[in-house]
C-alpha positions as YAML, in Angstrom:
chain: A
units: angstrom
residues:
- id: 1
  name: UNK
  ca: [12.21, -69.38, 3.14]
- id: 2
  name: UNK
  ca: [14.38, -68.72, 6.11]
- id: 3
  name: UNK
  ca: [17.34, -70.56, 7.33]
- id: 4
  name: UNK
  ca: [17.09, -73.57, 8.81]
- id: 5
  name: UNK
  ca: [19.73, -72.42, 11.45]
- id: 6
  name: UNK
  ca: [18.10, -68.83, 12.51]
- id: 7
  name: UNK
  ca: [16.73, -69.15, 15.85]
- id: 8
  name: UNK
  ca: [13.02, -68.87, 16.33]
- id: 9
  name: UNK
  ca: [12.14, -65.14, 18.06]
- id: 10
  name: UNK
  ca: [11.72, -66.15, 21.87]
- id: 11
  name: UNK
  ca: [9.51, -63.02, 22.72]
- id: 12
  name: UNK
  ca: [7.21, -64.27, 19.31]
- id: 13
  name: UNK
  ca: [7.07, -67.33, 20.67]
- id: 14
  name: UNK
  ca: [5.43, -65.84, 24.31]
- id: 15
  name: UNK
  ca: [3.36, -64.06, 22.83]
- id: 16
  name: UNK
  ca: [1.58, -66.01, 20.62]
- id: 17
  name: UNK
  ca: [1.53, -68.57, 23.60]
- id: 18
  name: UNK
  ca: [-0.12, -65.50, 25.98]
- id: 19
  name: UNK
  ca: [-2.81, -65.01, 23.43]
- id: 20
  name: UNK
  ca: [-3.91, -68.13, 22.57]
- id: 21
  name: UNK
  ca: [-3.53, -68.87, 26.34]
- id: 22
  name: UNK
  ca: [-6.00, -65.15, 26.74]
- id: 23
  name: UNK
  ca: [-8.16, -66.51, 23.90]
- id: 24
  name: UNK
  ca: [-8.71, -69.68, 25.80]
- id: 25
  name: UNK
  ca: [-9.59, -68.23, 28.92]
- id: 26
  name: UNK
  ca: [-12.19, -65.96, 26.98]
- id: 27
  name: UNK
  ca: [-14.05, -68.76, 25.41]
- id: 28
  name: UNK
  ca: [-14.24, -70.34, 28.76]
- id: 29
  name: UNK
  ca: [-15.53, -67.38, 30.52]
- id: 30
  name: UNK
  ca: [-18.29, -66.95, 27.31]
- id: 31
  name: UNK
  ca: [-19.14, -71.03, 27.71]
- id: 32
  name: UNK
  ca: [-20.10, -69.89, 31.21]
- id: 33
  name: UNK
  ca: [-22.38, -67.12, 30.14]
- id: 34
  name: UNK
  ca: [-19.79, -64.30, 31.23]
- id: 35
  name: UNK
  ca: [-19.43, -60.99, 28.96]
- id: 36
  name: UNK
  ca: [-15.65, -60.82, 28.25]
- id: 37
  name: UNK
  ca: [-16.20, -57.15, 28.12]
- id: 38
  name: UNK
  ca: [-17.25, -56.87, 31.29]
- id: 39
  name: UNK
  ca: [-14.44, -58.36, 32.93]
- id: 40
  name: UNK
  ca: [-11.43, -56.32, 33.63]
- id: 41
  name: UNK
  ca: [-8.92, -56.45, 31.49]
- id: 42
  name: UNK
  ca: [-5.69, -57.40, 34.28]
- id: 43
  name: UNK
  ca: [-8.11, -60.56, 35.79]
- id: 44
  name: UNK
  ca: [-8.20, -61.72, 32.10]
- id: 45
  name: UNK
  ca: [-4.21, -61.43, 32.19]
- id: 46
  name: UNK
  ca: [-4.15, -62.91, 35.51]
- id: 47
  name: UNK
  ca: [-6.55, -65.73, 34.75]
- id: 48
  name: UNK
  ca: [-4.37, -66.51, 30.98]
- id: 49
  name: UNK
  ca: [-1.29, -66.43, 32.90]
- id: 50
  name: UNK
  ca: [-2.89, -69.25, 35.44]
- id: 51
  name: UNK
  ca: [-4.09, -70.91, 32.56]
- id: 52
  name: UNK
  ca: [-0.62, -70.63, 30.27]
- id: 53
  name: UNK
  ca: [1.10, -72.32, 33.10]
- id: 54
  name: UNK
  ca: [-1.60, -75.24, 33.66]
- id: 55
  name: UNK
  ca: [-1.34, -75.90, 30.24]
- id: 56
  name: UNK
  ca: [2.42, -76.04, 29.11]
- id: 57
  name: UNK
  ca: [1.57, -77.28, 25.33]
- id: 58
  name: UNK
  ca: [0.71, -73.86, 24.42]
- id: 59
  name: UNK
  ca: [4.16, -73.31, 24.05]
- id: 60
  name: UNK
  ca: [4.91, -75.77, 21.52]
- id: 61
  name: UNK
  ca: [1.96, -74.64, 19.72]
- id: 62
  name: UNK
  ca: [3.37, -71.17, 19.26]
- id: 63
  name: UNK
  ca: [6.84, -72.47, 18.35]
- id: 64
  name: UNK
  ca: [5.24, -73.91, 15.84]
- id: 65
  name: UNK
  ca: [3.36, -71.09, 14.99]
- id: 66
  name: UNK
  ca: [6.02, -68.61, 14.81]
- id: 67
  name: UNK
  ca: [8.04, -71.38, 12.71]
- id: 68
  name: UNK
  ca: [5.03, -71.12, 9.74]
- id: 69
  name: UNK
  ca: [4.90, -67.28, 10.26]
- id: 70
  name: UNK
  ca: [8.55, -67.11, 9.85]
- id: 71
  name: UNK
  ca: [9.40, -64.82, 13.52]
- id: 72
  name: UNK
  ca: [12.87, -64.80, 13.52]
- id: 73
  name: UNK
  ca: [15.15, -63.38, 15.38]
- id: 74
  name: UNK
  ca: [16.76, -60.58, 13.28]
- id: 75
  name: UNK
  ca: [20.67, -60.63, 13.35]
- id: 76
  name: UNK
  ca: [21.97, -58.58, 15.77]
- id: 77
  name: UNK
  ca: [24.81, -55.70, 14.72]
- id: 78
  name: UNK
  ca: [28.39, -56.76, 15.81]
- id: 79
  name: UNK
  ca: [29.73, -54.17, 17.84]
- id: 80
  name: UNK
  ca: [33.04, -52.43, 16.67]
...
């Protein structure tokens, strides 16, 4: 188990709250009878991003996340 005291890795952290923020956006699209794979790949980004900032909880879901994974920050060398 890690240490209670290592900070949680901030970039982990966005992007597990991008994807699930992406995944989100996908099932929407799919409950509307779109083909995800027909829709470009940057209006997906676009429409997560929207979506990521509509719905700030996502964040605190993938603190959480990267808590049970264990994405920590690895320690950083001390310069000389």
């Amino acid at each position: 188990m890690a240490n209670s005291f290592e900070h949680i890795s901030i970039t982990a952290v966005k992007v597990l709250a991008r994807l699930a923020a992406r995944k989100a956006v996908e099932a929407e699209l799919r409950a509307k009878g779109v083909r995800t794979t027909l829709v470009k790949p940057a209006e997906l980004t676009v429409q997560a991003q929207a979506y990521l900032q509509s719905h700030p909880e996502l964040i605190d879901e993938a603190k959480a996340r990267a808590f049970r994974l264990g994405m920590f920050e690895k320690p950083r060398r001390k310069s000389a």
